[in-house]
N, C-alpha and C positions, 0 to 999 in steps of 0.2 A: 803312593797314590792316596786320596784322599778316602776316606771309609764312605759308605754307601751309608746317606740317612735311614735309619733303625737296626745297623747292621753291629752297632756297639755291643761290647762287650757288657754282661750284667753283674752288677754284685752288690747282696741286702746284707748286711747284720744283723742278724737277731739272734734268737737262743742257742743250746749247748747241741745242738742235732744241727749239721750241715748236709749239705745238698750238693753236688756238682752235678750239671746239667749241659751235656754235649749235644751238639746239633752236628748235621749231618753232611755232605760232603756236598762241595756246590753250595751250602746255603749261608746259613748267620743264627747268630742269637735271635733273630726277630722273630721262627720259628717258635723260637722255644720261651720268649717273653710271656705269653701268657700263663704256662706252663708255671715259670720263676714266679711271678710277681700271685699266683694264687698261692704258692706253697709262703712265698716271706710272709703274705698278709696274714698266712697263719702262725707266725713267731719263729718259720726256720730262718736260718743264715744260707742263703742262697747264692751261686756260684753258676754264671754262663758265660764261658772265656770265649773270647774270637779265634776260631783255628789258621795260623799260618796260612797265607795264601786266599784267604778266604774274606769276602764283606769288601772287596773292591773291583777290582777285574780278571776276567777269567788268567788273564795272560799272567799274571803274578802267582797264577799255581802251578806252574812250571816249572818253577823251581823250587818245589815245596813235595814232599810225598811222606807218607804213612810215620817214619823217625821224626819226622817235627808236629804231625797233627799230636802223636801220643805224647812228645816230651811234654806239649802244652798242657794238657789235662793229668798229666803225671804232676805238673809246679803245681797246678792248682789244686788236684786233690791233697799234696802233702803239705800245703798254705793251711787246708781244711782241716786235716787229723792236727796239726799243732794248735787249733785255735778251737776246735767243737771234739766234745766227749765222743760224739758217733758221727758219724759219715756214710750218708748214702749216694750212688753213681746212677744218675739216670742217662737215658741217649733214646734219640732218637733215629734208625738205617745206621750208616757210619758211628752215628753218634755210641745207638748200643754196641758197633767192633768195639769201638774204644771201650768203654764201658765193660766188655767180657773181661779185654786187655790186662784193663786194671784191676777187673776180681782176681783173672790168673798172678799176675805178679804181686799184690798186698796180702792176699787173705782173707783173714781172720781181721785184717786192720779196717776192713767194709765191714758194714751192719746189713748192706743189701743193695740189690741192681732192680732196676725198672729200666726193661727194653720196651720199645716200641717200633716196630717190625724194623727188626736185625737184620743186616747185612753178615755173609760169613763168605758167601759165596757166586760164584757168575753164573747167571740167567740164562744169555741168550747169546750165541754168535758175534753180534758187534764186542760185547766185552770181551770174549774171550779170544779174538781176535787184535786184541788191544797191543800185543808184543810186537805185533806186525804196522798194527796201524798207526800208533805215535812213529812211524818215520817217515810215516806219507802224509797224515794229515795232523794238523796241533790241535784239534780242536773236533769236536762231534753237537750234535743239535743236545742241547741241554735238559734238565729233568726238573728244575724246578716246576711248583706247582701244581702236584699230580694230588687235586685235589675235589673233593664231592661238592661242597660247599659252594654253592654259588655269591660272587663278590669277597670270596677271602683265597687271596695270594701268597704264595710261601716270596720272600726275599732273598733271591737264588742267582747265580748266572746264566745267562740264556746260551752259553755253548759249555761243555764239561771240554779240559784241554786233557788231550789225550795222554802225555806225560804222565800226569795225576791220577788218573784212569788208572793206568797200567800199575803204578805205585800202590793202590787201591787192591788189584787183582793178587800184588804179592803179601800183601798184608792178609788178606784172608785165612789163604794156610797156615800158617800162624797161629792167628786167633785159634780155626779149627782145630790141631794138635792138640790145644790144652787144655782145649772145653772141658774133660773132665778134673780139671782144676778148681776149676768153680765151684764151691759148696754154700758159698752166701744166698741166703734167702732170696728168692727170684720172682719179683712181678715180668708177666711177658703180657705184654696188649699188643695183637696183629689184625689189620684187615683182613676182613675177606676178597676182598678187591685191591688189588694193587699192581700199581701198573710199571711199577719202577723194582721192585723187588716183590718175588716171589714167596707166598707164604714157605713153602718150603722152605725156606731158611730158620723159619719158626720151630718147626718142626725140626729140624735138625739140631740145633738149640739145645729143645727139650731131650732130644736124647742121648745126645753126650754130656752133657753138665752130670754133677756129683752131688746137687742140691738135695734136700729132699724138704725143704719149704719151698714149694713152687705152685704158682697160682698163673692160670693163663684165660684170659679175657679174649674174646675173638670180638671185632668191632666192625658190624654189619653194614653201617653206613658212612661211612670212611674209607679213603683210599690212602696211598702212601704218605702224607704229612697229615698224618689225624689229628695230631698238637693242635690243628687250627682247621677241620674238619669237624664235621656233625658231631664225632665222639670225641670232644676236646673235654667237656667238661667230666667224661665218665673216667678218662685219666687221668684226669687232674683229681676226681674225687677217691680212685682206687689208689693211686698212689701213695696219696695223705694217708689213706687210712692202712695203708700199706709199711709207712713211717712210722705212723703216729703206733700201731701195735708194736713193731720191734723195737722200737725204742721206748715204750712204759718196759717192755719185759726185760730190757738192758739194762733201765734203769730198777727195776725188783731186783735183778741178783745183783746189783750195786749194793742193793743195799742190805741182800742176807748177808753177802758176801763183807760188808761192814760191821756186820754184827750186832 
């Protein structure tokens, strides 16, 4: 099927600091375009893959679940570590699973994560209810959009298919288990309001991760796609500056460490 206009794939080259930037389940890079194109216009090499199943119709995420959204972002951040000295993993809901994902399994090979309200866990009855209901129904009312900002749209599918759903609900424990894997420096930026995931998953985050560079931003006027909500530009500015710190101080012990 043909990609949904703005749902492309992103990718900048610029300097020795790269970026991978996941977007969130049900959505696209269009999400997260503003997001990329402020971080390249600042000299990073910027990374926003299209997930499997995802940027055309809901019905092609049926046969897609959690083993193929991560293999994506697994090619792409290790595209990233052979071609930039440092590598940071942002996400946005699904996007930061992934994003835990690949702290737990790399390491020490991430400089740092920027989540913005994480997904780890089920909310409410319908999800959890999902084992049952991908045999009755393919499909549930969608979640794009869940946004403050009046006139700005997230590019999302209007029904989430329940298959994908459910694939979604077993990925979580997962992620959860390893959390304290996680010791890479941690931006977390979560609404107060969100209507699609529950801060508490924020919260949860914070207290199993093993980091102990950890910075958390609560974003008062924003609901769950804040990338393109009131607080768009206060993530795109902590983040940078979020970068732009661990990566002078990786580059100083470069260079004790050169002697």
């Amino acid at each position: 099927m043909p990609l949904m206009p703005g749902a492309e794939p992103y990718r900048h080259e610029g300097g020795e600091t790269g970026v991978l930037i996941c977007h969130g389940f049900t959505g696209s890079p269009q999400s997260m375009r503003p997001w990329a194109e402020y971080l390249a216009d600042r000299g990073l090499t910027v990374s926003v893959p299209l997930l499997p199943g995802h940027g055309t119709r809901w019905q092609d995420m049926q046969a897609t679940g959690w083993p193929d959204w991560y293999a994506e972002v697994d090619r792409e951040l290790r595209s990233l570590l052979a071609s930039c000295s440092r590598v940071f993993v942002c996400g946005l809901s699904m996007g930061s699973t992934l994003a835990l994902r690949l702290a737990e399994k790399h390491g020490s090979a991430l400089s740092g994560i920027v989540l913005v309200n994480p997904s780890v866990k089920a909310d409410g009855l319908p999800i959890k209810a999902t084992p049952l209901l991908r045999h009755v129904l393919p499909s549930v009312p969608g979640i794009a959009s869940d946004i403050a900002r009046e006139g700005s749209e997230e590019l999302g599918y209007a029904r989430v298919p329940t298959r994908a759903l459910h694939s979604l609900t077993r990925f979580w424990p997962v992620v959860r288990a390893a959390l304290p894997q996680v010791t890479q420096p941690v931006l977390l930026l979560h609404s107060r309001q969100d209507h699609v995931v529950h801060p508490s998953n924020s919260a949860l985050v914070l207290a199993r991760i093993s980091s102990t560079d950890v910075t958390e931003h609560v974003l008062e006027r924003s609901y769950h796609v804040a990338t393109l909500d009131h607080d768009a530009e206060r993530i795109f500015d902590a983040s940078y500056a979020f970068i732009r710190r661990l990566s002078a101080a990786t580059a100083a012990e470069e260079v004790t460490a050169g002697g």
